[in-house]
C-alpha positions in Angstrom: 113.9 67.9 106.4 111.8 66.7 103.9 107.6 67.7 104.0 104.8 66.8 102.1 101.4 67.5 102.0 98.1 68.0 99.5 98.3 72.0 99.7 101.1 74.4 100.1 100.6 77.9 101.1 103.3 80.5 101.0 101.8 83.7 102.5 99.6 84.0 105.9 97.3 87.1 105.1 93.9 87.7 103.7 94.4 85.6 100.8 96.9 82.8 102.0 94.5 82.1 104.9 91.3 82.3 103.2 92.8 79.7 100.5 94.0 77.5 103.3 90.7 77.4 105.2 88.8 76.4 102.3 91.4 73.5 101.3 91.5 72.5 104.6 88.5 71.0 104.0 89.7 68.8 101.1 93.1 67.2 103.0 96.1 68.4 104.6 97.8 71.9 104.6 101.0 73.6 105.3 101.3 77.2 105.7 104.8 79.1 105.4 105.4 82.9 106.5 108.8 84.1 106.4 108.3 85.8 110.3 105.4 84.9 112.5 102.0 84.2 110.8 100.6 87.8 112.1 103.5 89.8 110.2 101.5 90.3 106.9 100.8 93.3 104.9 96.8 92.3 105.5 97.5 93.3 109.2 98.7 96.6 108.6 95.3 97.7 106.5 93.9 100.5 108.0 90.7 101.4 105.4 88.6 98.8 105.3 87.0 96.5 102.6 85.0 98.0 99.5 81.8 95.8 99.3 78.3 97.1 98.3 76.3 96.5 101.6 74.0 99.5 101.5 70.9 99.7 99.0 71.1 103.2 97.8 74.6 102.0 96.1 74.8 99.6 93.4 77.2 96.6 92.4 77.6 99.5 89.0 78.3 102.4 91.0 81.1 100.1 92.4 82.5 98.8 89.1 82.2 102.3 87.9 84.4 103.6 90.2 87.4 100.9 90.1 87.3 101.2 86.4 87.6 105.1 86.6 90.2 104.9 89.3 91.8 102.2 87.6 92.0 104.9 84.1 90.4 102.4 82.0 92.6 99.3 82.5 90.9 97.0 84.7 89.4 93.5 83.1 85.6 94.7 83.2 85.0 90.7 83.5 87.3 90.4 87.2 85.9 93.5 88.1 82.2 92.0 88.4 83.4 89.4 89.8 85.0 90.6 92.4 82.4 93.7 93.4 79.7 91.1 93.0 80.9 88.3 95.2 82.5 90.7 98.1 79.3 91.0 100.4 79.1 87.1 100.8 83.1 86.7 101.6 82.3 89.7 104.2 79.3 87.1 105.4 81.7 85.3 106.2 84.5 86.9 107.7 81.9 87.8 110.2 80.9 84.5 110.6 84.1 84.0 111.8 84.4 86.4 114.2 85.3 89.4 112.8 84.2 92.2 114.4 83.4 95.5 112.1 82.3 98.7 113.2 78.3 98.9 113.1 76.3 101.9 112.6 75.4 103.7 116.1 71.8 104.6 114.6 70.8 101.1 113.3 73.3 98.5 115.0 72.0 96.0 113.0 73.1 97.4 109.6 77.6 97.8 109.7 79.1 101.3 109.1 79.9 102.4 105.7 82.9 104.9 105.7 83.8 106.7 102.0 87.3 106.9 100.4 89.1 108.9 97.7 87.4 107.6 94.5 84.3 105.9 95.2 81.3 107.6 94.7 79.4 106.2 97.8 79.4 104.9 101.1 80.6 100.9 100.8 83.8 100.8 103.0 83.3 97.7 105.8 85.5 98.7 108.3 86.9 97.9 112.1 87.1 101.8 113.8 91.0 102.2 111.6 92.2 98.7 112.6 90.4 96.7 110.1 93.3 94.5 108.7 94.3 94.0 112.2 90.8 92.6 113.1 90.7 90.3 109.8 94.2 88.8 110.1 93.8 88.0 114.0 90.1 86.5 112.9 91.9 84.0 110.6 94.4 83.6 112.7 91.9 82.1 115.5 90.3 79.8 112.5 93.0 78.2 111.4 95.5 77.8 114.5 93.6 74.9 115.6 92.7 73.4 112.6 93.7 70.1 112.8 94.6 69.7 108.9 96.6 73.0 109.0 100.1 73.2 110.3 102.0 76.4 110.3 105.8 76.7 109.4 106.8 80.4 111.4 109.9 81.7 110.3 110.5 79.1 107.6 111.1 81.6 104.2 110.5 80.8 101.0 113.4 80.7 98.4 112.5 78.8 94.8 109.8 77.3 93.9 110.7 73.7 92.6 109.4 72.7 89.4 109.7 70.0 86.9 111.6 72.2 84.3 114.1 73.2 87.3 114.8 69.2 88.0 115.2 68.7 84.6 112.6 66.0 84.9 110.5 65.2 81.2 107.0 65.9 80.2 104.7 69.0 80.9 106.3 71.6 83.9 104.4 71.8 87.0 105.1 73.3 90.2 106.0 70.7 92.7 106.5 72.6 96.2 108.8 74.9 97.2 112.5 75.3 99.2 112.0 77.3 102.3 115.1 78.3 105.1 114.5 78.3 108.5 115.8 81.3 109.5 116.4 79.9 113.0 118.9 77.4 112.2 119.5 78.4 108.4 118.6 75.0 107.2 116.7 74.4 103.9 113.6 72.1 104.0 112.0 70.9 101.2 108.4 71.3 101.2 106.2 69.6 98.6 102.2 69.9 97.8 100.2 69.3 95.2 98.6 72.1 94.8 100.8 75.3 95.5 99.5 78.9 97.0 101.7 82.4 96.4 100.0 84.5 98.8 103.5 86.4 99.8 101.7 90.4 100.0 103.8 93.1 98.5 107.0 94.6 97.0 106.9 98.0 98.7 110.4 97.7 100.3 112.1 97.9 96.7 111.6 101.7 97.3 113.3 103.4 100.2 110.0 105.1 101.5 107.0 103.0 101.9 104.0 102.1 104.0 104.5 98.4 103.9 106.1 96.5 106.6 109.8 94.3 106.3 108.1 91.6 105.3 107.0 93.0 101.6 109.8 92.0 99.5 107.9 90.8 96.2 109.4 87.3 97.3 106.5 85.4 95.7 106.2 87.8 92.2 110.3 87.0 92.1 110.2 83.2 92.8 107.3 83.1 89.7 109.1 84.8 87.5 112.4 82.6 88.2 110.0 79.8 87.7 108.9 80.6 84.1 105.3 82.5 84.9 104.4 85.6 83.4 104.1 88.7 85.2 101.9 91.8 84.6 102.0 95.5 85.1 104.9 95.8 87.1 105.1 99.8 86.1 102.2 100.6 88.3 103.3 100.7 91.4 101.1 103.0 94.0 102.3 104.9 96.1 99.9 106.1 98.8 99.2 110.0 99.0 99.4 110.0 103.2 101.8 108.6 104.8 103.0 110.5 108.4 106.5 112.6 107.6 108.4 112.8 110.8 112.0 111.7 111.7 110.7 108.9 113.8 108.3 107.4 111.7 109.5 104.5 109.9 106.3 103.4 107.6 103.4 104.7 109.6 99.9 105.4 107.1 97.4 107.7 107.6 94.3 106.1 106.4 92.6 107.1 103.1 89.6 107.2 105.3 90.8 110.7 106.8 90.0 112.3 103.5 86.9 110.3 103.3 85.7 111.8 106.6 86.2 115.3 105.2 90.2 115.5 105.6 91.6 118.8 103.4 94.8 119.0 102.2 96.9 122.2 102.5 100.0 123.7 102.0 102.3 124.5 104.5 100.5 128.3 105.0 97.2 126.8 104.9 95.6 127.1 101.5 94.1 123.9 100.4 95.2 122.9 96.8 93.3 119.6 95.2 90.6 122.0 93.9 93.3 122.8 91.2 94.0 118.8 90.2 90.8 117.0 89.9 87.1 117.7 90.3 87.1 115.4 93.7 88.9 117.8 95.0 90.4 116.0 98.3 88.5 112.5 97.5 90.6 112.3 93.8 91.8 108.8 93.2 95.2 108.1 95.1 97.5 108.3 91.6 96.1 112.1 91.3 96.6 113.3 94.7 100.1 111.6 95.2 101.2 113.3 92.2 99.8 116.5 93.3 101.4 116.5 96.7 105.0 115.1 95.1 104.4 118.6 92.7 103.2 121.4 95.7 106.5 120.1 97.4 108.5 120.7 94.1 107.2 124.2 93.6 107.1 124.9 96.7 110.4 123.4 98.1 108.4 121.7 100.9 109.7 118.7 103.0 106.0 118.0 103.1 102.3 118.9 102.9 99.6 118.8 105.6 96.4 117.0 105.8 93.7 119.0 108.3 90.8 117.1 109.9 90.7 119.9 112.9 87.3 121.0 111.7 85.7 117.7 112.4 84.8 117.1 116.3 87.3 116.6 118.4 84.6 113.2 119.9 84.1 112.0 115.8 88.0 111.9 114.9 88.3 109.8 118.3 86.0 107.3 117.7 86.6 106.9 114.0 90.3 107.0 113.7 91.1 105.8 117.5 94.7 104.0 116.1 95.8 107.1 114.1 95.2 109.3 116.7 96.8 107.6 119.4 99.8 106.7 117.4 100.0 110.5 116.5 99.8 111.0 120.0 102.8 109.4 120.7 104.7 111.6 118.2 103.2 114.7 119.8 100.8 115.7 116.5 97.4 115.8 117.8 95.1 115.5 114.9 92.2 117.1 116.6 94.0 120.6 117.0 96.5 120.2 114.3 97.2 119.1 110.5 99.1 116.1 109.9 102.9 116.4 108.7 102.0 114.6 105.2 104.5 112.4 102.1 103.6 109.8 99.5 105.2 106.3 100.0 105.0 103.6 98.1 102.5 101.7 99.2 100.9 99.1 96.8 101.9 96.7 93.6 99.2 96.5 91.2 100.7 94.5 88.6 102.1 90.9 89.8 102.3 87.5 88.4 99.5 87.2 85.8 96.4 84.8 86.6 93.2 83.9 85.7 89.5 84.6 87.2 90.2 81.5 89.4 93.9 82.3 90.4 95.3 79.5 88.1 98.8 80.7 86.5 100.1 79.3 83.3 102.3 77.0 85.7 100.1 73.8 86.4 100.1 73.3 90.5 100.8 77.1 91.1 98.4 79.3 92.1 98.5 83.1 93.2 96.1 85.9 95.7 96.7 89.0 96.5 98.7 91.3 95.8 100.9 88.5 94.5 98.6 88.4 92.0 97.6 90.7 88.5 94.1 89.8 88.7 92.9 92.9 86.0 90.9 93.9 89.2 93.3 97.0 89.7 94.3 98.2 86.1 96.8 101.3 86.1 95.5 102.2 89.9 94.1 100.3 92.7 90.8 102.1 93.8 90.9 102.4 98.0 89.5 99.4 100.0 89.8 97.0 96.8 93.0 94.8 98.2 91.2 93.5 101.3 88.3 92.2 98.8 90.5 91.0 95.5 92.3 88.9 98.5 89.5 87.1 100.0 87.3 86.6 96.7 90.2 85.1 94.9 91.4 83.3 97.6 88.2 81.5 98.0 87.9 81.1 94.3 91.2 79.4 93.8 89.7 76.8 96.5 87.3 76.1 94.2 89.3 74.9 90.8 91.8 73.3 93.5 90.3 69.6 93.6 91.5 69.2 90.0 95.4 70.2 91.5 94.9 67.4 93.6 93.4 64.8 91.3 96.1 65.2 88.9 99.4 65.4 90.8 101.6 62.9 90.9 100.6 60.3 93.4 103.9 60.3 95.4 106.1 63.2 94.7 108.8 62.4 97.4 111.3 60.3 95.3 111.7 62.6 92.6 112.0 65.9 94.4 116.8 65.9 95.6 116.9 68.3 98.5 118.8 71.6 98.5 122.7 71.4 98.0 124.9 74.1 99.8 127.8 73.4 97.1 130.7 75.6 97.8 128.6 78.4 99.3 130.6 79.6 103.0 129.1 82.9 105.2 129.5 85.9 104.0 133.0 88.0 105.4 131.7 90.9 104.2 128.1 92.0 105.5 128.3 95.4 104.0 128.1 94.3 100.4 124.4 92.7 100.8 123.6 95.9 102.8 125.1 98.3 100.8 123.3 97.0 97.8 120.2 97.0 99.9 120.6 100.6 100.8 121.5 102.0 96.7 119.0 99.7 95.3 116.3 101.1 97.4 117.1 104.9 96.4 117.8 104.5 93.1 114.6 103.1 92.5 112.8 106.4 95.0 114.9 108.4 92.6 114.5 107.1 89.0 111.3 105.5 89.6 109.5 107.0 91.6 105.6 109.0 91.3 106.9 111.0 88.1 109.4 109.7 85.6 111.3 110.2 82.9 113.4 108.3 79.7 116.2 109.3 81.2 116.3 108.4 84.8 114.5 104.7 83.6 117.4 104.0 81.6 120.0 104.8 84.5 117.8 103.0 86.6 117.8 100.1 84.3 121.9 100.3 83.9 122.4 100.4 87.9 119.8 97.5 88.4 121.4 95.5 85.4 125.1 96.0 87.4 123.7 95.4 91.2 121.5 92.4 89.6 124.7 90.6 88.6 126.5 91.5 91.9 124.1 90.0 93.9 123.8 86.9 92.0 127.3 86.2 92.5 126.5 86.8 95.9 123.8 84.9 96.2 125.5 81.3 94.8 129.0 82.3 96.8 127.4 83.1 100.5 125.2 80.6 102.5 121.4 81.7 102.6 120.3 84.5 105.2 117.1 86.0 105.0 118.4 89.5 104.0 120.3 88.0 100.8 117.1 86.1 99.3 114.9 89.1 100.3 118.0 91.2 98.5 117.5 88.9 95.7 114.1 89.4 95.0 113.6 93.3 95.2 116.5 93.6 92.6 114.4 90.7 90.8 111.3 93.2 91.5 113.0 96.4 90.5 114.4 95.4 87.1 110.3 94.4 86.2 109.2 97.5 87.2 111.7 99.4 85.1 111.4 97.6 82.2 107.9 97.3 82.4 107.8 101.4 82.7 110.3 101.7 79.6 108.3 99.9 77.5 104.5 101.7 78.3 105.0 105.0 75.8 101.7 106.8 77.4 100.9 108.2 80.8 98.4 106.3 82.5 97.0 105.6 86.5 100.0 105.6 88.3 102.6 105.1 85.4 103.2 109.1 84.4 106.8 109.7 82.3 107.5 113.4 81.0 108.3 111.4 77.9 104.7 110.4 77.3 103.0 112.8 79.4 99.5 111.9 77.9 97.3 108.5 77.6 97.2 106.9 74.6 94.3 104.1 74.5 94.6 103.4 70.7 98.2 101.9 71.6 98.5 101.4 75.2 95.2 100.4 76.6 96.0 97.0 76.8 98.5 95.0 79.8 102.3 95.3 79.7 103.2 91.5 79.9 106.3 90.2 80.4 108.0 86.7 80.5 111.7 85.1 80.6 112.9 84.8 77.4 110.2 87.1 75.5 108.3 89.9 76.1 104.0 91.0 75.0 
């Protein structure tokens, strides 16, 4: 089938639906998530939302600390913006409906937790559930909104452009081609003004917080498209995530450690005191590193995060969803330390944008973590995702009427439907999830929280072999979800690597044995890359 409307949205979280709220106001609007419209990365946020909201901090404190946790990479410029503009998009997530935790002593005034890196209070939060409480508040603003129609299991494969139709003049996106994974038919949907708000990449490593859904599909279909990307080598990878055998990709919140959590080794000694100042509140790309190297010397499976010295009532009330999720693994965090690993947890780089979310592909614009803002630099600082999403969600709103003034005035006739050509189903299922499987490893094991020359350039040679596999793959077999999600991890893990080949310094979350110090008079500048030619 064949859909058109002003605004097309590709991504149901924070940023997708803040975008679509706003340009629901300015004509119609379709939204597409690959599984239902709650299955988002936003709704697995546990933290909160770093805004300045109490006056004893400062909007400098706060750009302060993302710069310093961000090891002097983040655009000073975005950073302002984004620290300065947070309390009002909190205003109005509240105004919504959102419920955040409020401070017992003053209920009028909301609570302000602390996380690893920040230097004060200024984390808006619900108890532990706070994406949770966002995503279902947007959820209830835009289900019944008559100019926003939602397109559940419909998932995104190319974007379609004028360049890709071979049609003359300037290139501009023109919508997108989306299966319905129902029925496994392709619809063509087509908008004038074109939102990639698709979340993360964190399943192109075989450990990771992040849900299914975070296959990089929106960073993949840009970059097929012709739009630069940004800092792919800086990929997070979040210092506490539960180790246990049954525990596919649960997180323990950074706000643990910004309650007073300690972390130990397996006889008990605590051991950040020997990696950075902060001791236990270090920026995350310090303490994952330190974990991943006590479990090296050590020849640990894992390391253990104790909050037993905090009240038994305080852990309760704070971290109600972590405890009773621990609960049903038998660990019980108010008598015990928490079984602790890094995961991969957050992509930092992404396809490159402006302060208003426009790409350098007219009609396409990008939130999120989607999106290289500058707000993150060569580490995200906790609590900043939740606010980068919302502020430049709103923001792209704003430079949208233009979009929509300028398209084409009927787009219909020009845009052919999707072709099957000779593609048949697949006889052999194993191939896509075999590739799947060594993909995901290789990249844990090459790539991972420490590198090396070495293992990047094996990495790069697998990636290279499996990329070409599963692009003969992809144009022999009929669509399925797993193949395009197959497609755009590979597409995802041959940016990272290249981008981490080409930075010769350690920096953030990018550290290489090679390089193993930072070198600003060369490297303290983005790692850009494009189809065709690299900057």
């Amino acid at each position: 089938m064949r859909y058109s409307f002003d605004t097309l949205v590709i991504g149901s979280g924070i940023a997708g639906l803040t975008y679509a709220l706003r340009m629901a106001e300015r004509g119609s609007v379709a939204v597409l998530t690959k599984r239902a419209r709650i299955e988002t990365n936003t709704r697995w946020a546990q933290g909160g939302i770093a805004t300045v909201m109490d006056p004893t901090d400062s909007f400098d404190a706060h750009v302060r600390d993302t710069l310093v946790a961000g090891d002097q990479l983040p655009h000073p410029d975005i950073v302002r913006i984004c620290v300065e503009e947070g309390p009002a998009r909190i205003a109005e997530l509240i105004a919504l409906g959102v419920e955040f935790t409020h401070d017992k002593g003053d209920p009028s005034r909301l609570d302000l937790t602390r996380e690893g890196g920040h230097s004060a209070r200024r984390v808006v939060h619900a108890k532990d559930t706070t994406g949770l409480s966002v995503q279902l508040g947007l959820i209830a603003a835009t289900k019944d909104h008559p100019n926003i129609t939602f397109f559940e299991d419909h998932h995104a494969v190319d974007l379609i452009t004028r360049r890709r139709l071979g049609m003359p003049g300037e290139d501009r996106c023109l919508g997108a081609y989306a299966l319905e994974t129902d029925n496994n038919q392709v619809h063509t949907f087509l908008g004038k003004a074109v939102m990639l708000a698709t979340g993360g990449a964190g399943k192109v490593y075989a450990y990771t917080s992040n849900p299914d859904v975070a296959t990089g599909d929106g960073i993949a279909m840009a970059w097929r498209a012709g739009v630069p990307v940004v800092n792919m080598e800086f990929y997070q990878f979040h210092p506490t995530c539960l180790y246990h055998p049954k525990a596919k990709n649960f997180l323990i919140t950074e706000a643990c450690r910004g309650e007073g959590g300690i972390l130990r080794r397996a006889d008990g000694t605590a051991f950040m005191e020997g990696y950075h100042p902060m001791k236990d509140l270090a920026p995350r790309d310090i303490v994952a590193r330190a974990i991943d190297n006590e479990m090296k010397r050590t020849g640990e499976e894992c390391m253990f995060l104790d909050m037993t010295h905090r009240p038994a009532a305080f852990l309760e009330d704070h971290f109600p969803g972590v405890h009773a999720q621990l609960l049903e693994f038998n660990i019980d965090m108010r008598t015990e330390p928490i079984p602790i690993v890094p995961a991969a947890h957050y992509c930092c780089g992404g396809v490159q944008s402006d302060a208003w979310g426009q790409t350098g592909l007219e009609g396409l614009l990008v939130a999120g973590e989607t999106a290289h803002t500058g707000l993150h630099g060569a580490n995200r600082l906790a609590s900043n995702s939740l606010l980068e999403g919302m502020v430049f969600g709103h923001r792209a709103a704003q430079v949208s009427d233009e979009l929509l003034k300028s398209a084409p005035a009927n787009l219909d006739p020009d845009v052919p439907d999707w072709t099957v050509g000779f593609a048949h189903d697949p006889d052999e299922k194993v191939l896509i999830a075999h590739a799947w499987d060594e993909l995901r490893r290789l990249m844990w094991n090459y790539v991972g929280i420490v590198r090396s020359n070495k293992r990047l350039l094996r990495a790069k040679h697998r990636v290279e072999v499996l990329n070409k596999e599963i692009k003969d793959d992809y144009w022999d077999f009929t669509l399925s979800r797993d193949l395009i999600e197959l497609r755009n991890i590979a597409q995802l893990a041959e940016l990272v690597v290249e981008c981490a080949l080409i930075r010769k310094e350690s920096r953030g979350l990018h550290y290489t044995v090679d390089y193993p110090e930072r070198d600003d008079v060369n490297w303290q500048r983005d790692t850009v890359l494009q189809r065709g030619r690299r900057r």
